[in-house]
N, CA and C atoms as an extended XYZ file, in Angstrom:
279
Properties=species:S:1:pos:R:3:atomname:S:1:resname:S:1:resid:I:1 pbc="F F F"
N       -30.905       54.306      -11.475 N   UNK     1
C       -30.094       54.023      -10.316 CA  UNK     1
C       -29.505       52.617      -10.396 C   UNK     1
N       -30.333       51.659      -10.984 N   UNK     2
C       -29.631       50.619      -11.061 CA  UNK     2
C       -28.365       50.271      -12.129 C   UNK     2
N       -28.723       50.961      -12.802 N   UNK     3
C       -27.330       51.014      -14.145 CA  UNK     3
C       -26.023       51.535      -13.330 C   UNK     3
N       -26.288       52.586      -12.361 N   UNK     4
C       -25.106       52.984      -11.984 CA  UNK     4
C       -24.526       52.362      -10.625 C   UNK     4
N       -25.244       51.666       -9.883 N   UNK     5
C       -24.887       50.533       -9.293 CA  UNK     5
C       -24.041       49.690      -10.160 C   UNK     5
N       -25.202       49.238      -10.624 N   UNK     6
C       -24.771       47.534      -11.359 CA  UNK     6
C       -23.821       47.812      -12.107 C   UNK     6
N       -23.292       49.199      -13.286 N   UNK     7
C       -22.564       49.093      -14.524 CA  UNK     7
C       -21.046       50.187      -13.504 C   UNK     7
N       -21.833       51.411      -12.981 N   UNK     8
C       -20.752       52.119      -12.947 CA  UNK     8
C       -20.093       52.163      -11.562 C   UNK     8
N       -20.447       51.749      -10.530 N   UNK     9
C       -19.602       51.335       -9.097 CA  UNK     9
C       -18.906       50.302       -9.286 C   UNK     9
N       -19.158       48.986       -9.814 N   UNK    10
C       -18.805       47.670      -10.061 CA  UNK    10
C       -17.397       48.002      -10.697 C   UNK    10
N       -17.344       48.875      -12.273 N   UNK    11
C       -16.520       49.101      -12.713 CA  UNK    11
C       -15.483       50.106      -11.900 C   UNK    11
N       -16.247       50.825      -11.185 N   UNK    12
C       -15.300       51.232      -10.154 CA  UNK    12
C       -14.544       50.567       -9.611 C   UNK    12
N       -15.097       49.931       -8.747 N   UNK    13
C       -14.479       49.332       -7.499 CA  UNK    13
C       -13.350       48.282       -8.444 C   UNK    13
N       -13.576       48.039       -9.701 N   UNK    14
C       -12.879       46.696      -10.519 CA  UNK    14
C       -11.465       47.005      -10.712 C   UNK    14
N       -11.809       48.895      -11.064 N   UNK    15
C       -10.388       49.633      -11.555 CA  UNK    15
C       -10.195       49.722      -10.028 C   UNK    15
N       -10.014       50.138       -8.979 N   UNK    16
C        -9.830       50.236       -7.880 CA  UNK    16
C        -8.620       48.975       -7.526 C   UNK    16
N        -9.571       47.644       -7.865 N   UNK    17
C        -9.136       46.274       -7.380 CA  UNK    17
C        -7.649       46.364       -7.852 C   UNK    17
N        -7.579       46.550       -9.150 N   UNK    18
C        -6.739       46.581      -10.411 CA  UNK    18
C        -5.449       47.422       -9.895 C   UNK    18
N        -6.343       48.318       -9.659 N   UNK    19
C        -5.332       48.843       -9.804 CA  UNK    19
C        -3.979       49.262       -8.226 C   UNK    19
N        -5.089       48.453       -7.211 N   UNK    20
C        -4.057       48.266       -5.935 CA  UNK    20
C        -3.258       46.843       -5.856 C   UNK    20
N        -3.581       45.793       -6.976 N   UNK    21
C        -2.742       44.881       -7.209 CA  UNK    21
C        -1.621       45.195       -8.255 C   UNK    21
N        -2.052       45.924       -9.371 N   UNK    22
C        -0.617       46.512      -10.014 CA  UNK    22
C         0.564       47.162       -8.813 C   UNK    22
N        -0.239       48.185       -7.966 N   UNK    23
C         0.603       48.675       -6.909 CA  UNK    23
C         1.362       47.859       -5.978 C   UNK    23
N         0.664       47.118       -5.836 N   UNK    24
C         0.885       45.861       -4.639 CA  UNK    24
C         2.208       44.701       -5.481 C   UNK    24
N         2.231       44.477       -6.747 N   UNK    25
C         3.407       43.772       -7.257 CA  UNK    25
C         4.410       44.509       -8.030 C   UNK    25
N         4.390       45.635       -7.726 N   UNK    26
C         5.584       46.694       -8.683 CA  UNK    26
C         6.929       46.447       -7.887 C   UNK    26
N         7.802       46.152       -8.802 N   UNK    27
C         8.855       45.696       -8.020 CA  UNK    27
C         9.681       44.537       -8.198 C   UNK    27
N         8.607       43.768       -7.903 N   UNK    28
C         8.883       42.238       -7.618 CA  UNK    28
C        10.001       41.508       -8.372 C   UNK    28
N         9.508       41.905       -9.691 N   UNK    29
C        10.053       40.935      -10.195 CA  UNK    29
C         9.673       40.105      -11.043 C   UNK    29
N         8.179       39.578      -10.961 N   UNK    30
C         7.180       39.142      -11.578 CA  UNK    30
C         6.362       39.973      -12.334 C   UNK    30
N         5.365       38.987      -13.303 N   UNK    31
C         4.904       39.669      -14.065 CA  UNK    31
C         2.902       39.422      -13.432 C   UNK    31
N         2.751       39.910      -12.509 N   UNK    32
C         1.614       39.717      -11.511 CA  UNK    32
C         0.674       40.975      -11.849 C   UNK    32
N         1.549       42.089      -12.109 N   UNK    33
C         1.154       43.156      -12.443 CA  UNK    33
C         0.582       43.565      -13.855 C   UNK    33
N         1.126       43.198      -14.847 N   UNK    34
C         1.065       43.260      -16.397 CA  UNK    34
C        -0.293       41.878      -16.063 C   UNK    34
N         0.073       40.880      -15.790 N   UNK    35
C        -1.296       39.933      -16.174 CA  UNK    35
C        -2.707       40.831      -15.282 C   UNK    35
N        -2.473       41.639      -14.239 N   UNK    36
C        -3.486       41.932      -13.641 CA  UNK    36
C        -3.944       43.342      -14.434 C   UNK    36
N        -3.103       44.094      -14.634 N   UNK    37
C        -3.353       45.111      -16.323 CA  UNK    37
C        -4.190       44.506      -17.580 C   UNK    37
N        -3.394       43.463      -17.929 N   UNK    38
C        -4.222       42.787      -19.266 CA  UNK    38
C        -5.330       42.158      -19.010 C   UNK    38
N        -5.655       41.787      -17.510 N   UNK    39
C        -7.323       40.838      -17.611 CA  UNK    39
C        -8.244       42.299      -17.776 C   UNK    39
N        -7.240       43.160      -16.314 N   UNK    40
C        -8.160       44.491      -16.543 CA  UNK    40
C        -9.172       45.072      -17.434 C   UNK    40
N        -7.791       45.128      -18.521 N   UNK    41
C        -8.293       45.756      -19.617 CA  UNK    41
C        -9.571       44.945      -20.837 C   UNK    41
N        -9.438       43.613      -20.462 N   UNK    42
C       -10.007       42.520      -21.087 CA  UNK    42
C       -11.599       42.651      -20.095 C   UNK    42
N       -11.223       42.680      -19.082 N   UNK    43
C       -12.384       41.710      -18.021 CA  UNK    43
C       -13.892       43.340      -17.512 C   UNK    43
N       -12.822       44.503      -17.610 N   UNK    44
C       -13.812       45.707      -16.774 CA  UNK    44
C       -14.840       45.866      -17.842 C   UNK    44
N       -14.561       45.481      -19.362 N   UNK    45
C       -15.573       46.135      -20.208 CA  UNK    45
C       -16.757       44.956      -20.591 C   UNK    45
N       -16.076       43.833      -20.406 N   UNK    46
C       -16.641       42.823      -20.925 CA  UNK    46
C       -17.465       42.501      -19.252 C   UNK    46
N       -17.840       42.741      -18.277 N   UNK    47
C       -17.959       42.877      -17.153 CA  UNK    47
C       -19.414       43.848      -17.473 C   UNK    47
N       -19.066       45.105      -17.908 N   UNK    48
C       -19.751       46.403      -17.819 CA  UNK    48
C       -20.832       46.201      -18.742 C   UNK    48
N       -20.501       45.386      -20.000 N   UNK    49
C       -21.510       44.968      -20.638 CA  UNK    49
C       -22.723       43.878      -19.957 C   UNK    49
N       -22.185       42.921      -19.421 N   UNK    50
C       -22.423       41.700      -18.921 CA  UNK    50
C       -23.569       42.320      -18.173 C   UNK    50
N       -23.146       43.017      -17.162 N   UNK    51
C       -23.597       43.360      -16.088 CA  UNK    51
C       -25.174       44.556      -16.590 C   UNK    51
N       -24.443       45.180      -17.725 N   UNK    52
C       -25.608       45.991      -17.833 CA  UNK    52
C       -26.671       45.453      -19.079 C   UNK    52
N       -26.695       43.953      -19.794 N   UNK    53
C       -27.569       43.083      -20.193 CA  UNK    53
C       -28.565       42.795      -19.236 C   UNK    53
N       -27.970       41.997      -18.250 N   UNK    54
C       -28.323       41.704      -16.956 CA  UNK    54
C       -29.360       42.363      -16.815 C   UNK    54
N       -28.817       43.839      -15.713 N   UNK    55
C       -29.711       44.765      -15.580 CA  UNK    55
C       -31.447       45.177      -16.656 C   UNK    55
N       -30.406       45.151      -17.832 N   UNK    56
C       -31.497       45.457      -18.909 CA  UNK    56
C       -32.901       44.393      -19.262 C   UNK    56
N       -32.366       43.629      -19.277 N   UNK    57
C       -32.896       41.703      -19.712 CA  UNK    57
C       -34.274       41.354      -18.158 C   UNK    57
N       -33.789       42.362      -17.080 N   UNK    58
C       -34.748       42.157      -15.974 CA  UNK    58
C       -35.625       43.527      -14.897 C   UNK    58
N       -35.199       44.192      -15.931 N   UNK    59
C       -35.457       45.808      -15.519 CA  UNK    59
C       -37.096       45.590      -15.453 C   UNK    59
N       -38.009       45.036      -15.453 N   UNK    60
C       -39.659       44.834      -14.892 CA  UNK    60
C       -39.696       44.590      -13.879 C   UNK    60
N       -38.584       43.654      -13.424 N   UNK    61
C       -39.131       42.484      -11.977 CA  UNK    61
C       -38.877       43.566      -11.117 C   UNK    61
N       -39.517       43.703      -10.148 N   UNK    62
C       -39.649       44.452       -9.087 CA  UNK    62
C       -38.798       43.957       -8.101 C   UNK    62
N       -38.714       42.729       -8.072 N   UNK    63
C       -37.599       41.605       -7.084 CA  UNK    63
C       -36.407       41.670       -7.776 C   UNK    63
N       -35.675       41.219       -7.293 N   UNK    64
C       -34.015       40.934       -7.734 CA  UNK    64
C       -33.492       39.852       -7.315 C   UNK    64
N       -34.072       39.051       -8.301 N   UNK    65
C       -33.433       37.472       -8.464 CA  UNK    65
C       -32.147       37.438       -9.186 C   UNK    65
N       -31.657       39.006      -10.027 N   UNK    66
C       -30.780       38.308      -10.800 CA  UNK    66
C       -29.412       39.475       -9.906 C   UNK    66
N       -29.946       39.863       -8.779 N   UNK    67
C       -28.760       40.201       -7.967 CA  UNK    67
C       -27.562       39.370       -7.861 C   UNK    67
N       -27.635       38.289       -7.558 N   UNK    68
C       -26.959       37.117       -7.555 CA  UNK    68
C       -26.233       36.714       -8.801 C   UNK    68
N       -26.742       36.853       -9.806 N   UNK    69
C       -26.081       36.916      -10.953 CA  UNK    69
C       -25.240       38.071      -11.214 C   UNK    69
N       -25.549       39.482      -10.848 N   UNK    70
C       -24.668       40.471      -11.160 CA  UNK    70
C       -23.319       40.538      -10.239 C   UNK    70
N       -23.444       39.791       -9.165 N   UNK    71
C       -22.465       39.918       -7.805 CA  UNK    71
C       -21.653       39.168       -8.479 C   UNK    71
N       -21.807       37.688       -8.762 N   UNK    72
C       -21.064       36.729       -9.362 CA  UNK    72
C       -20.027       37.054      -10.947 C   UNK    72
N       -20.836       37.654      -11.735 N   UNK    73
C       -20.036       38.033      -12.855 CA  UNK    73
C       -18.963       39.189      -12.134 C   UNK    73
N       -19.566       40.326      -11.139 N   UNK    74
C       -18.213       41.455      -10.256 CA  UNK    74
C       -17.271       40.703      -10.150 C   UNK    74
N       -17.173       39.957       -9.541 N   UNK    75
C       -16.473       38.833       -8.687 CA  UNK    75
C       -15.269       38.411       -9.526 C   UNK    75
N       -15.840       37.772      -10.524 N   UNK    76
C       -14.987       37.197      -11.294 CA  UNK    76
C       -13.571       37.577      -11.972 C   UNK    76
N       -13.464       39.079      -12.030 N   UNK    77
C       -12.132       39.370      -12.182 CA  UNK    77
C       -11.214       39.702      -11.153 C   UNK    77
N       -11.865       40.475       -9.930 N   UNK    78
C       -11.317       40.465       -9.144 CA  UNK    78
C       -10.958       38.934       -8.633 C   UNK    78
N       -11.763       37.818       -8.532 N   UNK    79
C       -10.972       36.515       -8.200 CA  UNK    79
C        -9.922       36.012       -8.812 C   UNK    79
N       -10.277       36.525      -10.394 N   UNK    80
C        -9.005       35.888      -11.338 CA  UNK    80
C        -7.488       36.644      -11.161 C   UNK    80
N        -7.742       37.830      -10.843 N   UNK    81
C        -6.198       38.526      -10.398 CA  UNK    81
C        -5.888       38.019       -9.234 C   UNK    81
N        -6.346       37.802       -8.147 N   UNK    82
C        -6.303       37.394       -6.547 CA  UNK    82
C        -5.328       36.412       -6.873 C   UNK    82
N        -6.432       35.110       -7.569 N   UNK    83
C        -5.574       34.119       -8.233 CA  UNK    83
C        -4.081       34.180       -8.558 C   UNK    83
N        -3.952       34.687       -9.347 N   UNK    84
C        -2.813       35.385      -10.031 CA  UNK    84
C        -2.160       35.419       -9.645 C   UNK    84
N        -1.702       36.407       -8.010 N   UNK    85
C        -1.092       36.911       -7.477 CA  UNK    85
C        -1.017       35.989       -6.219 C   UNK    85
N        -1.598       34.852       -5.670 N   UNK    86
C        -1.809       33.873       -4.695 CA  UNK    86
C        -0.613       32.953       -5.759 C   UNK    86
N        -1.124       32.393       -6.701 N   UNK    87
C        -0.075       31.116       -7.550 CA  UNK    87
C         1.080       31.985       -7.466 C   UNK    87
N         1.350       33.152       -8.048 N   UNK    88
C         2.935       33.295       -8.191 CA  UNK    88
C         3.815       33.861       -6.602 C   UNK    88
N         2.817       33.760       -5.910 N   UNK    89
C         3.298       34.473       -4.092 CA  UNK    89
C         3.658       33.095       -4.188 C   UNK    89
N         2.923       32.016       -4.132 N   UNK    90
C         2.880       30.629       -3.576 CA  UNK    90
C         3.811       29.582       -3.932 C   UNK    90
N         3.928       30.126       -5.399 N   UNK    91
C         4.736       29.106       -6.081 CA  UNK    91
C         5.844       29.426       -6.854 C   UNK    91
N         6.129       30.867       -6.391 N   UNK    92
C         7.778       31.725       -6.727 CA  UNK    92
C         7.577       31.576       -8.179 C   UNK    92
N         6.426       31.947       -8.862 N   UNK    93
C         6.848       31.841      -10.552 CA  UNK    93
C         7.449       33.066      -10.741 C   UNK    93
């Protein structure tokens, strides 16, 4: 149960993220969409691994100290597209 938490919702919700910011800049003009495609494709697997080391590396402890660690690596691509799409809203690139 925890693999599919930690490895396969995460990656869900990542393509999810992904893929309502491609939707969200089609159009434009910018290239908000293609950079949020290419981390995608860069960030969901390298993520899925990350995440399921993690998992693996602490699968005894009965506690979940390294919850905090798995939230933080999720995070991280979805912040880096946010990003993305905040600088070029903000700053008309």
């Amino acid at each position: 149960m925890r693999y599919l938490l930690g490895v396969g919702v995460v990656a869900l919700l990542q393509v999810g993220f992904s893929f309502a910011i491609i939707l969200a800049t089609r159009g434009g003009g910018s290239f908000v969409g293609l950079g949020a495609m290419l981390l995608a494709v860069l960030g969901i697997p390298i993520t899925a691994l990350v995440n399921f080391l993690l998992i693996r590396t602490n699968r005894k402890s009965p506690g979940s100290p390294y919850v905090l660690r798995l939230v933080i690596v999720s995070l991280l691509l979805p912040a880096a597209q946010l990003a993305l799409m905040i600088l070029v809203s903000v700053f008309r690139l």
